[in-house]
Structures are given as C-alpha cells and as structure tokens.
KEROFI-449263 format. One line per field, with one value per residue (C-alpha): residue number from 1; residue in three letters; z, x, y. Coordinates in steps of 0.5 Angstrom, whole numbers. Each point is the difference from the previous one (the first is absolute). Layout:
BEGIN
num	(NUM/...)
residu	(ALA/...)
up	(Z/...)
east	(X/...)
north	(Y/...)
% end
This chain:
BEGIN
num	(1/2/3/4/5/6/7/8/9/10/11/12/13/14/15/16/17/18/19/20/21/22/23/24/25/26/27/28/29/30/31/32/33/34/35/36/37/38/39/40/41/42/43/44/45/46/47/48/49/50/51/52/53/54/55/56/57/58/59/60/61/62/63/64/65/66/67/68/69/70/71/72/73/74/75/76/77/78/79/80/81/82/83/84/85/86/87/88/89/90/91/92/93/94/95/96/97/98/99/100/101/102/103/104/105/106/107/108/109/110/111/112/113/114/115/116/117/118/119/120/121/122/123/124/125/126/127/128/129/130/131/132/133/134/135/136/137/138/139/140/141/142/143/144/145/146/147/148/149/150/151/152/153/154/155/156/157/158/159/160/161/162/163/164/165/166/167/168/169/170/171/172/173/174/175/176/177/178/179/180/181/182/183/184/185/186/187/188/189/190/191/192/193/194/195/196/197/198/199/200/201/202/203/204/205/206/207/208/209/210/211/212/213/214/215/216/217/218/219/220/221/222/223/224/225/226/227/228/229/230/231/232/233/234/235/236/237/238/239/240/241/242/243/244/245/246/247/248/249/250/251/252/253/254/255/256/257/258/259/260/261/262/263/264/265/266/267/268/269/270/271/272/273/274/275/276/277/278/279/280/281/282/283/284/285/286/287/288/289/290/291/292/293/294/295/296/297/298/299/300/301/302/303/304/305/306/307/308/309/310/311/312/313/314/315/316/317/318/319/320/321/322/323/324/325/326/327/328/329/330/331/332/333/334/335/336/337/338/339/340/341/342/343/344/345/346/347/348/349/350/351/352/353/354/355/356/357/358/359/360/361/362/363/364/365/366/367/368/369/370/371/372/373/374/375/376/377/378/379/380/381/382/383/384/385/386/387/388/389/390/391/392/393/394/395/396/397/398/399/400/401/402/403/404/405/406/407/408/409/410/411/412/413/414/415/416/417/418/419/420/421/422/423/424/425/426/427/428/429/430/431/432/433/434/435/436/437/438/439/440/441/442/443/444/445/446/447/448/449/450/451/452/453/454/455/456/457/458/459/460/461/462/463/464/465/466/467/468/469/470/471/472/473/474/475/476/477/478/479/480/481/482/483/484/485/486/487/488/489/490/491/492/493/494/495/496/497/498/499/500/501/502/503/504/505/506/507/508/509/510/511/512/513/514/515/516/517/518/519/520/521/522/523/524/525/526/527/528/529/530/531/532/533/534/535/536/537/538/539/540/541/542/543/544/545/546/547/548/549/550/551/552/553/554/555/556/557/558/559/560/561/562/563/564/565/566/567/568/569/570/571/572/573/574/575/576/577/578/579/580/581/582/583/584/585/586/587/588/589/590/591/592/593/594/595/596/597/598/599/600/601/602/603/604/605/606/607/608/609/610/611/612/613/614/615/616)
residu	(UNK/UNK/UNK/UNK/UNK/UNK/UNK/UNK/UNK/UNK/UNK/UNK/UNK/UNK/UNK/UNK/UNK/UNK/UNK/UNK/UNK/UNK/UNK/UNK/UNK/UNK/UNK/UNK/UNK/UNK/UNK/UNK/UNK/UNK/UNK/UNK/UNK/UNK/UNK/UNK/UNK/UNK/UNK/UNK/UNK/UNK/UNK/UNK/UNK/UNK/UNK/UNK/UNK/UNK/UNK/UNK/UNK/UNK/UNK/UNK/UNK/UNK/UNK/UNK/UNK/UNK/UNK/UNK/UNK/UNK/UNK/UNK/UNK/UNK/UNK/UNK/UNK/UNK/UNK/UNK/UNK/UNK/UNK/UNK/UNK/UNK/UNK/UNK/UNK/UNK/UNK/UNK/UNK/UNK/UNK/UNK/UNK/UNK/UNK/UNK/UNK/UNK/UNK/UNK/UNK/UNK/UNK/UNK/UNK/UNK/UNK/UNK/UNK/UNK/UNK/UNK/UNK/UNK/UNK/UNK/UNK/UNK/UNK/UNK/UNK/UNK/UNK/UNK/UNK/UNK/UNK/UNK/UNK/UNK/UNK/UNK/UNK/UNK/UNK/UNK/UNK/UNK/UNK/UNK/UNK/UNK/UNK/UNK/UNK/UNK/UNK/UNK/UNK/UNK/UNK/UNK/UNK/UNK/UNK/UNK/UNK/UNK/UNK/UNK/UNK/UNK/UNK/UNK/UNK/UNK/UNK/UNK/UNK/UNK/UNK/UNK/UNK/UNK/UNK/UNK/UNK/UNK/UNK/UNK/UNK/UNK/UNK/UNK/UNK/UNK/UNK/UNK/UNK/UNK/UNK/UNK/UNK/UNK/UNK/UNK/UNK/UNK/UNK/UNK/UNK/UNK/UNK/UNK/UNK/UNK/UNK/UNK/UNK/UNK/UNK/UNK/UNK/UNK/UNK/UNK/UNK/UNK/UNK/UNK/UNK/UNK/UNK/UNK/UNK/UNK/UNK/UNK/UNK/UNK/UNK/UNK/UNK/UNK/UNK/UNK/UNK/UNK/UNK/UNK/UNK/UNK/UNK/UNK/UNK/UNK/UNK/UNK/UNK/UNK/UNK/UNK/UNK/UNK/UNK/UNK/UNK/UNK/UNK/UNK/UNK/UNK/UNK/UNK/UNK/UNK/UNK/UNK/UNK/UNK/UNK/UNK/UNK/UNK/UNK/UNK/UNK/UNK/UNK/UNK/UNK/UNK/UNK/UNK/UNK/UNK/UNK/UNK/UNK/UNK/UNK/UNK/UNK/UNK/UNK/UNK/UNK/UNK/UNK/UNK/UNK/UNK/UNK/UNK/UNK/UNK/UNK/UNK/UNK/UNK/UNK/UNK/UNK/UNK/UNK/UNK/UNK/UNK/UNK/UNK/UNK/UNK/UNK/UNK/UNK/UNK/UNK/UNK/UNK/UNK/UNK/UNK/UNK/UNK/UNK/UNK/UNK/UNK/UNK/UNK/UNK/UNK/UNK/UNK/UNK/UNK/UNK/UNK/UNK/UNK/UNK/UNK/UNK/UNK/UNK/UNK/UNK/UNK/UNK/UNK/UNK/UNK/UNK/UNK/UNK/UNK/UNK/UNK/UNK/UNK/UNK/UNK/UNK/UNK/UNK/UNK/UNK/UNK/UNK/UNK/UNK/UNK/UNK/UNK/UNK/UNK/UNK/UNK/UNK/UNK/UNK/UNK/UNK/UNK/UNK/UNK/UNK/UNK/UNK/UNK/UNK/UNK/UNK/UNK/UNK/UNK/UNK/UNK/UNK/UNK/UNK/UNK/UNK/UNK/UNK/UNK/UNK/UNK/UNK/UNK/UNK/UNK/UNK/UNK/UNK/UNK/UNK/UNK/UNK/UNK/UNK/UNK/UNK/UNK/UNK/UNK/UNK/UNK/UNK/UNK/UNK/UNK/UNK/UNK/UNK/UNK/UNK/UNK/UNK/UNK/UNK/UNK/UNK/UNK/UNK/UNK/UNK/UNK/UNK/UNK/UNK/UNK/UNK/UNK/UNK/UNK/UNK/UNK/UNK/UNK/UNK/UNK/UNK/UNK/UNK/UNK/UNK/UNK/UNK/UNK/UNK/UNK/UNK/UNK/UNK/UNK/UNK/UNK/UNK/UNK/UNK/UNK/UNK/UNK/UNK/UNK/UNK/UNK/UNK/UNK/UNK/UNK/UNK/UNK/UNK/UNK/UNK/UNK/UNK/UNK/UNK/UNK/UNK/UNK/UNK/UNK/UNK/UNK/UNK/UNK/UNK/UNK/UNK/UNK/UNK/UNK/UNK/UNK/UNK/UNK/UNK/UNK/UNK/UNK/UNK/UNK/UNK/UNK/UNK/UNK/UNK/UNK/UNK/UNK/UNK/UNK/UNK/UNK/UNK/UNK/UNK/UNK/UNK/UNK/UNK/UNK/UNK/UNK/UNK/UNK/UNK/UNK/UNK/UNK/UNK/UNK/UNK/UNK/UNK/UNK/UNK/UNK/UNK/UNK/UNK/UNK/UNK/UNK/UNK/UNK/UNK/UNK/UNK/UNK/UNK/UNK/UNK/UNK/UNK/UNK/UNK/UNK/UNK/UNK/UNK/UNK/UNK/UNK/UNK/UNK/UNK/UNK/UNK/UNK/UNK/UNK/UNK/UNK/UNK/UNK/UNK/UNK)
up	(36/-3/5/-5/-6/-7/-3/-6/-2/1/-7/-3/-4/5/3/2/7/2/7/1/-2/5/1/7/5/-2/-7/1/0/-6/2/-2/4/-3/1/6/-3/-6/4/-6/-2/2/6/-1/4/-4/4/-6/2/-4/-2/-3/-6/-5/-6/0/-6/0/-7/0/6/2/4/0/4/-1/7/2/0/-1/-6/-6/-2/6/3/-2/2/-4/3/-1/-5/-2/3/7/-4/-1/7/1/-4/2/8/-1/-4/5/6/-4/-1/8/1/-6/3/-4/5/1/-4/7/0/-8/2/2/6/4/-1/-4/-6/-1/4/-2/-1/-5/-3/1/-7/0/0/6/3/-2/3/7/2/-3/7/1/-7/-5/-6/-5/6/0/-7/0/-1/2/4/4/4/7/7/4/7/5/3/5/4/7/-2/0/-3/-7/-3/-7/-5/-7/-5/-6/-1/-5/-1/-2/-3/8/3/2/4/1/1/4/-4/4/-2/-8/-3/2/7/1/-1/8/2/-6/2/7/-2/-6/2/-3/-1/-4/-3/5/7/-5/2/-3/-4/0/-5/3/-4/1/2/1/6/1/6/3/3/2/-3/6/6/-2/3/-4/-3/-4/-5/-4/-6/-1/-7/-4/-4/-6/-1/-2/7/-3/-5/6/5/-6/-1/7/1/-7/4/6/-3/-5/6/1/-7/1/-2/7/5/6/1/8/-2/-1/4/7/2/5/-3/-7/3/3/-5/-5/5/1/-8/1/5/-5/-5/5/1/-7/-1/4/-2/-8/3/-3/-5/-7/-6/0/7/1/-6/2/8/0/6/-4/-6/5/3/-7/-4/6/-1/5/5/1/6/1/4/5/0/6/4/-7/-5/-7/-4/4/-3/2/6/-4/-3/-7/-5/-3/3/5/-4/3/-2/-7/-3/3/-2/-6/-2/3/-4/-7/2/-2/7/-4/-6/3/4/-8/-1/3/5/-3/-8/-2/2/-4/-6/0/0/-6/-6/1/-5/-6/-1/-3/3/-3/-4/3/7/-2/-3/6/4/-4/0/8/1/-4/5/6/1/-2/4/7/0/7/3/-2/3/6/1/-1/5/5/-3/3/7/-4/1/-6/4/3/-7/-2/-4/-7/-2/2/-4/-8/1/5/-5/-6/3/1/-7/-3/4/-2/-8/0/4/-5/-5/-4/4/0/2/-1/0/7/4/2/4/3/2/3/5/2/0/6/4/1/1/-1/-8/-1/3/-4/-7/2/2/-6/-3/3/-1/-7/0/4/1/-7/-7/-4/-6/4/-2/-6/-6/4/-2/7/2/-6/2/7/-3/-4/5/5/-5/0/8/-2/-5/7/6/-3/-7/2/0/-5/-5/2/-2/-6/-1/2/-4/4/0/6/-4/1/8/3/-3/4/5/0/-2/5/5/2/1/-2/-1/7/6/3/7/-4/-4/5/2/-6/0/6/-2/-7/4/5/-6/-7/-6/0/5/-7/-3/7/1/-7/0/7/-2/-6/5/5/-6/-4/2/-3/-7/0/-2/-5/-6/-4/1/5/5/0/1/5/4/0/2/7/1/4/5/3/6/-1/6/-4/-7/3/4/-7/-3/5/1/-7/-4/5/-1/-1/-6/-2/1/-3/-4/-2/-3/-3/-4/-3/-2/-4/-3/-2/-3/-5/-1/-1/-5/-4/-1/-3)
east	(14/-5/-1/-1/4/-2/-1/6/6/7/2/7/4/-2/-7/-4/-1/-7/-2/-2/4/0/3/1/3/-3/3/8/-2/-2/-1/-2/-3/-1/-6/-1/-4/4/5/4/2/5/0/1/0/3/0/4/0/-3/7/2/-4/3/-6/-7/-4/-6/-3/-7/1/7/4/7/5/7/4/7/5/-4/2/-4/-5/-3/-7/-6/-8/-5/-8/-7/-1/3/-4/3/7/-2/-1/5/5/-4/1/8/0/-4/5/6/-1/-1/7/5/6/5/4/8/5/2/-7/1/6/-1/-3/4/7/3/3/8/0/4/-2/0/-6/0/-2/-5/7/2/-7/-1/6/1/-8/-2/-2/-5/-4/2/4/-6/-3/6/-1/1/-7/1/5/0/5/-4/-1/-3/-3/-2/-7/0/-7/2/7/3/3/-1/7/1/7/2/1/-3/-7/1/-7/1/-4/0/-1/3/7/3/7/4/4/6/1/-2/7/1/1/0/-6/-1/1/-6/-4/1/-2/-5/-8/-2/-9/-3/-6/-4/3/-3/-7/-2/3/-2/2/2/2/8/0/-3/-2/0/-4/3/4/7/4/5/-4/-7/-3/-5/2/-1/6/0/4/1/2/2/-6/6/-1/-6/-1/-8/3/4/-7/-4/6/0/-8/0/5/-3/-7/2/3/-7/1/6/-1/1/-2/-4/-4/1/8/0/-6/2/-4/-4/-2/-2/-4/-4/-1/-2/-5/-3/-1/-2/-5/-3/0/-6/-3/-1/-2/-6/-2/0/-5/-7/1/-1/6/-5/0/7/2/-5/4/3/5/2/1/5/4/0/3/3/-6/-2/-6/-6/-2/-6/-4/2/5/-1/4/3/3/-3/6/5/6/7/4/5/-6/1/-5/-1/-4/2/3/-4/-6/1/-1/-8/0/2/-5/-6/2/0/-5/3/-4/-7/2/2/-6/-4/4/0/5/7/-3/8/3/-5/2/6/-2/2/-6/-3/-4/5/-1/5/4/-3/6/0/0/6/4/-1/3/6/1/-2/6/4/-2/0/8/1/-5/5/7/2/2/-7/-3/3/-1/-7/-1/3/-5/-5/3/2/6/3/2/-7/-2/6/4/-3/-3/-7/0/-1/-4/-5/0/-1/-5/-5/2/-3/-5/-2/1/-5/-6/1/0/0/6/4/8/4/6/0/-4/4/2/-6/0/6/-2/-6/4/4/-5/-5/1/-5/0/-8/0/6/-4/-7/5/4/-8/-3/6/-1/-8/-2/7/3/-2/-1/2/8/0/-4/1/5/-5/-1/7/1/-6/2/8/-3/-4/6/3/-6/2/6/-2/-3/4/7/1/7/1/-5/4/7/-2/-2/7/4/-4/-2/-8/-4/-3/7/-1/-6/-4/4/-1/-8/0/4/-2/7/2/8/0/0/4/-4/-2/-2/-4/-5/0/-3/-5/-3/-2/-1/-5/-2/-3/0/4/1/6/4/-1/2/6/2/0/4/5/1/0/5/4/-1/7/4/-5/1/7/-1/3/1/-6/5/0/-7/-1/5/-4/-6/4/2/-8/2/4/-5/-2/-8/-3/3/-3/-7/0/2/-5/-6/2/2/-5/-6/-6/-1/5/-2/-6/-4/-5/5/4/-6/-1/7/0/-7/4/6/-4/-4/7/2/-7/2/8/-3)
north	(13/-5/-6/-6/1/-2/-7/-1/-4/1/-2/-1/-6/-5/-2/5/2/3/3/8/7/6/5/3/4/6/-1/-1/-8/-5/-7/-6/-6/-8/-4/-4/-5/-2/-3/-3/7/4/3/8/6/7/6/5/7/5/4/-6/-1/4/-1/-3/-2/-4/-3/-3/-4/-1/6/0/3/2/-1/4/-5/-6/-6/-2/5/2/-4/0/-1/-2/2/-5/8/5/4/-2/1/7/1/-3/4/6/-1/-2/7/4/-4/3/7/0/-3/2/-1/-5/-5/2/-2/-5/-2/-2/-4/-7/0/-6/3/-6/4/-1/-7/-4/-7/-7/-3/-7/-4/-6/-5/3/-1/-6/-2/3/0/-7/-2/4/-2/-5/2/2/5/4/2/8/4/8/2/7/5/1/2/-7/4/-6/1/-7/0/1/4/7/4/-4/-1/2/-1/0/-4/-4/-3/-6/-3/-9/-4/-3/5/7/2/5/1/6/5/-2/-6/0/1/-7/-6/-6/-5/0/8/2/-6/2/9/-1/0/-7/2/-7/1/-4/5/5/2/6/5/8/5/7/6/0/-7/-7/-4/-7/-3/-8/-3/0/-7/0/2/-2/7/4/6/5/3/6/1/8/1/7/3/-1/-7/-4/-2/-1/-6/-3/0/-5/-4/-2/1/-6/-5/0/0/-6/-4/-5/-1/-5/-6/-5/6/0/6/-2/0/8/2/-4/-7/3/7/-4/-5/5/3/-6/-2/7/0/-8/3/7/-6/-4/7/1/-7/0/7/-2/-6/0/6/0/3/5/2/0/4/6/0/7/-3/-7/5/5/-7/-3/6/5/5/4/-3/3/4/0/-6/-4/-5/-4/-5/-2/4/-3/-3/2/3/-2/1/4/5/-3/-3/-7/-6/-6/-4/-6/4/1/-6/0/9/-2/-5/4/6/-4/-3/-7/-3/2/-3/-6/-1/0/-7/-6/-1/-3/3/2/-7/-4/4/-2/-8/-2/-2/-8/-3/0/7/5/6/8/1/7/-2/-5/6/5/-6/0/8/-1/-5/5/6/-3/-1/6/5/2/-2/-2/5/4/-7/2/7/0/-6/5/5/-4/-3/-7/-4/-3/-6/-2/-1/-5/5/2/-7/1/7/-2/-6/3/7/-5/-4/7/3/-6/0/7/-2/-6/5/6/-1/5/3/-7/2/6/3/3/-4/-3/5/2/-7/0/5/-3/-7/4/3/-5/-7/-4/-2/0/7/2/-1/4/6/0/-1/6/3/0/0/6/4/1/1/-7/3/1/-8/-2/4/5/6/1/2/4/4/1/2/7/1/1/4/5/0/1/6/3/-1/-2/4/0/-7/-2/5/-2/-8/2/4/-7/-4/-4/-1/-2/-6/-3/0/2/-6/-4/4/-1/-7/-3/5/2/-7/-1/7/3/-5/-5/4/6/-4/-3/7/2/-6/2/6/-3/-4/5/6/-3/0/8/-1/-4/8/3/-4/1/8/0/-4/4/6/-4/0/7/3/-5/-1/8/-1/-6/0/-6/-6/-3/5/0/-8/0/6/-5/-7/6/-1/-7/3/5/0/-3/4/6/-1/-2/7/3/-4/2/8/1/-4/-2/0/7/-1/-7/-3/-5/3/5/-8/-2/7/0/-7/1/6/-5/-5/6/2/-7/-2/6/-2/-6)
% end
C-alpha cells in the first residue's frame, strides 16, 4: 500500500474533480480521495473493491475502468503523464491477479433492497403545488430525481435511521419523500413526512462510490446533520451527486442573497473578519516592495496560484502571504487592488508623471484649438462600447468577485461613466493605440477592482505596456501570431483536440482571440476572471497560453464526440461553468512552466511570424 496516492483527476461529463488514486488493502481496494484545498470542488472519497472492475484501459494519460454494476461508462482517471497512468494501470492489473474473485450475484443486485417496491413518482405540478411552502414556485422546478435509501447520522444520536423512498433534486433545494407516501395524501401528511433540505441548510455535498452525502441542517429541528443517500450502482447516482453539488455551489450567486443568510450570522462574521484580517497582513507585507521583487516570491506565488510553498528557510512568527483559513488559493480581497498595481507595475508608471496626468487629459482643448479627428472617433466607438461591456448581472458577479456590493456604489450608474472617462483618457495618451474593441473589457475589470479612477488608467496602462503584446491592439498582428503559436502547442500536447477542431471546422482564430485579447473577460465568469488576473499579473502572459490549453483539456471529453461545428461551440460555451480553481490546477500540472514557458513563447511566435512573411 502506497501511503500517499498519485495526483489525477476524476474525470466525466461534468466538471473534473482532482485529488489522489491508491490503491490499498494489500490490493482488494481502489480508492480515491478529493483535494482539501480546492474547497469549491466536489468532495469525493471512493473506495471500489478490486474484484469489481471488470476492465482497465489506459490511453495516453486517462485510464478507464469498467465497474460491476455501475451506470454510464464506468469511471475514469486522468494523470499529470502517462507515465503515471501506466503505473497505475500496471499496479490496479498487478492488485487483480491477487484477487481474482467476481462478486456474487446477490452483491451485483442493488445493494439496498428496493427492487419491486412499489412507489408513485411525484411530476413537478404535484411538487409545486404540495412543497410551494418550502421554496417559491420557480424553485420547485424538477432537476433529478432518484430511488434511495436516506440513513440519518445526527451528531450525538444512535443508532442512525435509515428509510427508503425518493430523492427529488429542486431548484430550491432537496427533499426526500418516504416510499409510503409516494402513491398519493393529503398536502399536510406529505408535507408533514417529506425531508425538505433548502439550498442555504445545505453546507457540503460528498460524493461516495453508491451514493452521495450531504452534510447541513435540518429544516425542522435546526441541528447539524449528516445524510447519507445510499444508491444502487445501476443507476447514475455520479449525475445526481453534481446535480446537487451545481445547486448547492450556485446559490451565493443568487441575486439579493446575503452569504450570512446561508452560512449563519455569526460564523460569517467570523469568517469576513478573518479574511479582513490576512488582507491587512498582506498589506503591510507588500509595503515597500517593487513588481519585481513581488513577482520573484516563491510564498506569494504559492498563495496566489495554489502552489505548493517552499520548505526551505525559516518563516518566523509570520507566515509570508498567508493562505486562507480554508486552504484555498487567491488574494484578500481588500489587498488585491494594491497586489495588482505593484505587479503591473501601474505604482512606477504613474510616479513618471505628474500627479493628476490622466484628469488633465480629459480637460477639453482652450484657445480655439480643434479636436484630433481620431480622438474624436475613438470617443464615439467608446461611448458605443462602454454600454455594452457587462450586462448586470455579469456587473454584479464580478462586484461579488471582489467583495463589493452593487448597492454601495448606487446600482450600476457610476459604472459607464467612470469606464468611459478611463478609456478616453488612455486614447488621448497613446496615441498610436488610441481605442479598440476589447478594451473596454479590460477596462471594465480594472474600473471593478480598484477605486480610485486615477489609478484605474495607470493600471489598465501598465497592463498594456509592459504585460501584453502592443500589436494585440494596434494592427492585431500581435494576436494573430500568439493564435498559431497556440496551435503548435496544441500539435504538441492536445493533438487530439487540435484534430477534432479541425474535423468541425471550427478554426481556432474563431475563439481563441477573443480569448487573448480580452484576456478571458466575458468568457470566463467574473470570480474565474479575477482569479486569472491574478495569476496573469503574479507570472505574466504565458498564463493566457496555459489556461487556454486546460480549458481545452477540461473540455476534451465532450469535443472528442463532436461532430458537427455546433457540437464543438457548445463544448467551449461549457468552459464558463468550470470550476477556476480546477482549471488553473490544470493549467499548472499539465502546462507549467516545465511545458509552457517564456522562452519557449517567444520561440514559436518568431516560428510564426517566419511562417507568416513566407504566406505573404
């Protein structure tokens, strides 16, 4: 037995789960654990015994399992290499020849005894209508539903109860409904036995091989509680376990809601003024030091992007760039605004200028003298762009992305103008660059994140001075360069995904230049896209290439069965769900620096720009 498993992904339709595979119990066990520090991802721990996979395959670096009994098309693992995978492959081969027995047929049959019972499925009219109390009329909608078997584990209670009926998964929340009343009653005696779970009582959702958890509250008697819905293996129990875990992880996003309002007043205030208070250590260890010197910390590396520390040296009483309390990466949010104007550098551009440089250049010409033609048309092409940069919703989720409320600002009225105001001001002092399309995407992050509006122009400046390429919004060149050098990293780590592309006719041009050029502003959800800024700002525009390739990778299952354009546009629209935290674990184990590097970068776009002046 191994003691620390091997680093992969638990892979499927739905978003990827990354934590560690072992195999164990002197060889009669697989089993699979989830990362603790990834804590938006879905809890999984699978213990599978060995007699039960009834086929192994391992191609590049995924290896698949058929499992007795189990729905869909098995499970899955994906490794860093597939080195790792064939180790794997070779250990889980090596575990069966140890334990060649096949489970019996009573040990194939559904394990919880609920064939033959006889039981009514209620629609989502009858739900709506007899559970309207509970949530409102719209969160009754009917998402899954499966036959169970709830066992009760209550803190302080024994033994755990355990009944069987039906899970119905709502858009409100969960509630499960005994077998005995199914078939029909009265409003007040299903009411009165159904187990009503709204999305806020619900804290946690762990998904175990035959069935899922879900760790909260109990509506009716307010205790903490831990419920275990026992599955078969014939049915899709893994489908039902991200159903729930996407409702209950989506309910912070609701428009109106308060975090407190879930997580219980006191806790989260606990919790916002331990983060407060990491914020002002972070603060006052960023005091005094250069981009430079940030960007060469090992520690702020690690805290920004989730790496592992370094262990060598002495940390003292206080730990450099402390991680949250939960173990996940990111920066506080009331020290990013001054991370992010050190890294980019935007603190020395300003200090080259005289103080209130940008609110001058707004100052309307004296003396008679006329407009520049062209600073006249980027105003008009700003005032078109600027009321179309987010909707409000997208406004509102990067607001909370950042710990702001939309409210303290007076609703989204001080949004346009302030934006408008920046962007013009970078027309009149680059001329040569003046306004673009997409910059006001890029401006209408740095409006969000910092508040101050001088400083909001010299980061969006440094931004396009010293991190990416002038030629991505001067004559375009520059983007277009940066496209094939993606592909040639596509040809080297993705030929899969490169060749499936290229099948549907759906050229890379086509998204990933949006991609680059807005730097994954309206492509990725608001909280995933300050969490890419960060790192984008932490390590440079090589992080652009290296979330690129792990969302294709994230979404190389579903382009693999693609057959028409449609099907592969709608595989990239999937890559706003995913999880952030997923996706830049993906890009730093597949595509790091020993994969995609900057030196490597500035190689293949001299390739492409040869290959370019030949075409020509």
């Amino acid at each position: 037995d191994a003691d620390e498993g091997t680093a992969c992904r638990l892979v499927g339709r739905f978003s990827p789960v990354s934590g560690s595979f072992r195999i164990c119990e002197g060889g009669r066990k697989i089993s699979f654990e989830s990362s603790k520090h990834l804590p938006r991802q879905l809890a999984v721990s699978l213990e599978i015994p060995t007699r039960a996979v009834l086929a192994c395959t391992s191609e590049g670096s995924v290896l698949s399992l058929g499992v007795q009994g189990m729905a869909g098309r098995g499970i899955a693992f994906e490794y860093n290499s597939a080195a790792d995978c064939f180790e794997a492959a070779g250990a889980l081969a090596q575990a069966g020849l140890m334990d060649d027995d096949v489970l019996s047929d009573s040990e194939e049959q559904d394990d919880i005894g609920m064939e033959g019972i006889a039981c009514a499925v209620l629609d989502e009219v009858v739900l709506a209508s007899r559970f309207s109390f509970a949530f409102d009329v719209t969160g009754c909608n009917l998402v899954a539903w499966e036959r169970c078997h709830r066992v009760d584990d209550a803190e302080g209670q024994a033994p755990a109860r355990r009944s069987a009926g039906i899970m119905y998964v709502c858009e409100g929340g969960l509630i499960f409904l005994p077998d005995r009343h199914c078939k029909g009653g009265s409003r007040n005696s299903l009411t009165t036995a159904a187990s009503i779970f709204e999305k806020g009582d619900v804290e946690r959702v762990n998904l175990l091989f035959g069935g899922l958890q879900v760790v909260g509250l109990r509506v009716g008697a307010r205790r903490a509680s831990t419920t275990r819905f026992q599955i078969g293996l014939a049915r899709d129990w893994e489908a039902l376990a991200h159903a729930v875990h996407h409702l209950v992880a989506d309910r912070r996003l609701e428009e109106g809601k308060d975090d407190q309002e879930y997580d219980g007043g006191a806790e989260a205030a606990a919790r916002e003024a331990a983060e407060e208070a990491r914020g002002r250590e972070w603060i006052r260890q960023l005091q005094g030091r250069t981009g430079a010197d940030l960007r060469g910390d090992q520690h702020l590396l690690a805290a920004v992007s989730g790496r592992e520390r370094p262990s060598e040296g002495a940390w003292g009483d206080e730990v450099p760039f402390r991680s949250a309390a939960s173990g996940g990466a990111g920066v506080p949010q009331n020290a990013r605004e001054i991370l992010w104007l050190k890294l980019s550098r935007a603190d020395e551009l300003k200090a080259r200028y005289p103080a209130g440089y940008a609110r001058g250049l707004l100052k309307p010409p004296v003396g008679g003298v006329h407009r520049d033609p062209e600073i006249v048309k980027a105003e008009a092409e700003i005032d078109k762009d600027v009321n179309r940069t987010f909707t409000r919703e997208d406004l509102r989720d990067c607001l909370r992305a950042v710990g702001k409320r939309e409210g303290s600002n007076r609703g989204a009225e001080w949004f346009t103008p302030k934006l408008r105001r920046v962007l013009l001001a970078y027309a009149q002092h680059n001329r040569s660059v003046g306004y673009c399309q997409s910059l006001n995407y890029l401006g209408g992050i740095v409006v969000v994140v910092v508040d101050a509006e001088e400083d909001c122009f010299w980061l969006l400046s440094a931004i396009l001075e010293f991190l990416l390429p002038k030629t991505y919004y001067g004559d375009l060149s520059g983007v277009m360069l940066d496209v094939e050098a993606l592909t040639a990293l596509l040809e080297r780590n993705l030929r899969a995904v490169k060749e499936r592309l290229e099948m549907t006719h759906l050229p890379l041009t086509s998204f990933a230049a949006q991609w680059f050029m807005c730097a994954y502003v309206n492509v990725l959800s608001g909280a995933s896209v300050i969490r890419v800024w960060d790192c984008l700002l932490m390590e440079g525009v090589v992080v652009l290439f290296r979330v690129a390739l792990a969302l294709l990778k994230a979404i190389e299952g579903e382009l693999g069965m693609a057959t028409e354009m449609e099907d592969a546009v709608a595989a990239l629209q999937r890559a706003r769900t995913l999880e952030i935290e997923t996706v830049l674990q993906i890009a730093h184990s597949c595509f790091g620096s020993g994969v995609v590097d900057l030196s490597d970068l500035m190689q293949l776009r001299s390739q492409a720009m040869s290959a370019m002046s030949k075409k020509r």
